[in-house]
PLY file of the C-alpha trace (Angstrom):
ply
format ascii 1.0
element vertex 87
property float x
property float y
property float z
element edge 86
property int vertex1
property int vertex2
end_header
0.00 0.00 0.00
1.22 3.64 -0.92
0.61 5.96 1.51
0.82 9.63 2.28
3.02 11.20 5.28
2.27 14.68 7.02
4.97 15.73 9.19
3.32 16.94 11.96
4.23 19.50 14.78
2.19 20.45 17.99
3.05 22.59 21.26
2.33 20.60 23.97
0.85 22.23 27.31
4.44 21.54 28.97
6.10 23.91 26.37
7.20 20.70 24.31
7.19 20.53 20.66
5.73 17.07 19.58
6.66 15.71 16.87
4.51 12.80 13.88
4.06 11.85 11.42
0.33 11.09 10.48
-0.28 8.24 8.05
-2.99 7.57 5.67
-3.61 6.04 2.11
-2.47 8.24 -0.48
-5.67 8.46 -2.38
-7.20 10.36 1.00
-5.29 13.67 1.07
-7.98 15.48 2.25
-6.04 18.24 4.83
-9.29 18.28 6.79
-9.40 14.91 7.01
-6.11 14.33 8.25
-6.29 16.89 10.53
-8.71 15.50 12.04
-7.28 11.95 12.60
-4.33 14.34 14.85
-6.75 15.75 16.51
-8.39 12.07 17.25
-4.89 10.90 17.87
-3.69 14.23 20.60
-7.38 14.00 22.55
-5.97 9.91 22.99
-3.01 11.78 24.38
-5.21 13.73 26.20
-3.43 17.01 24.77
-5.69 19.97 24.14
-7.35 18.68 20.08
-6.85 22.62 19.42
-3.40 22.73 19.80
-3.47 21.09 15.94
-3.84 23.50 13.13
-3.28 22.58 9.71
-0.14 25.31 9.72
1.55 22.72 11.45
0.36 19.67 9.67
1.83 19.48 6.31
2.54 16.71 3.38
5.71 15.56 3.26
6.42 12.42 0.65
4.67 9.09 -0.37
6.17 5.65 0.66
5.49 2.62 0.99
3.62 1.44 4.17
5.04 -1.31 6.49
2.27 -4.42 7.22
2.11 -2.85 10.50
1.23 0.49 9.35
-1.12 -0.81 6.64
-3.12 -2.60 10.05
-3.59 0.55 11.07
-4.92 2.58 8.07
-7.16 -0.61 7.38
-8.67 -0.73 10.70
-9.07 3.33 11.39
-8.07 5.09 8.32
-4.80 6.52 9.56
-2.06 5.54 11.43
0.43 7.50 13.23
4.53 7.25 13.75
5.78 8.87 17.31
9.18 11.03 16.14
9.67 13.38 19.82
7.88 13.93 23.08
4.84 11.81 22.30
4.79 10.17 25.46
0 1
1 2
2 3
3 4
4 5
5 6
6 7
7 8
8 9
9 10
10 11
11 12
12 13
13 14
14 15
15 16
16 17
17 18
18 19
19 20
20 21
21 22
22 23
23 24
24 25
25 26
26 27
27 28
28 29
29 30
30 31
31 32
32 33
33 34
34 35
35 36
36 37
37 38
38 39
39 40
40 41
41 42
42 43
43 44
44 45
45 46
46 47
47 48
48 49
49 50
50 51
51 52
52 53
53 54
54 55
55 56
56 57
57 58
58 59
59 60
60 61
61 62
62 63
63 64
64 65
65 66
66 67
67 68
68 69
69 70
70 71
71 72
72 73
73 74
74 75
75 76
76 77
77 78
78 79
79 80
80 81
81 82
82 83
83 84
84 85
85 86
């Protein structure tokens, strides 16, 4: 499966910067759409869902998703990779 990466970026309510990268199929772009899985994916965090704006969420590249990663997308439509201070 090809998918599509947005490098993502979010100030967390510690004065972190998070970093990740949201995954999703490359044939759903949509920026609203993505934003929206973040936004799913910080309130799971349980990280202010506003702290995402689409500024900060960008595309990046296509590649080629691991079986792991393909799981993901198949089961919720996105899938997300933890880069810095996602925990």
């Amino acid at each position: 499966m090809q998918i599509a990466v947005f490098d993502t970026y979010v100030r967390r309510p510690d004065g972190r910067r998070m970093h990740f990268d949201i995954l999703v199929p490359n044939t759903n772009r949509d920026q609203a759409t993505v934003t929206a899985f973040g936004r799913a994916y910080l309130a799971s965090k349980n990280i202010p869902a506003d702290t995402l704006v689409s500024e900060e969420c960008r595309f990046c590249h296509f590649e080629s998703a691991s079986a792991e990663v393909e799981q993901d997308i198949l089961r919720a439509g996105y899938s997300i990779l933890e880069m810095q201070n996602c925990d």
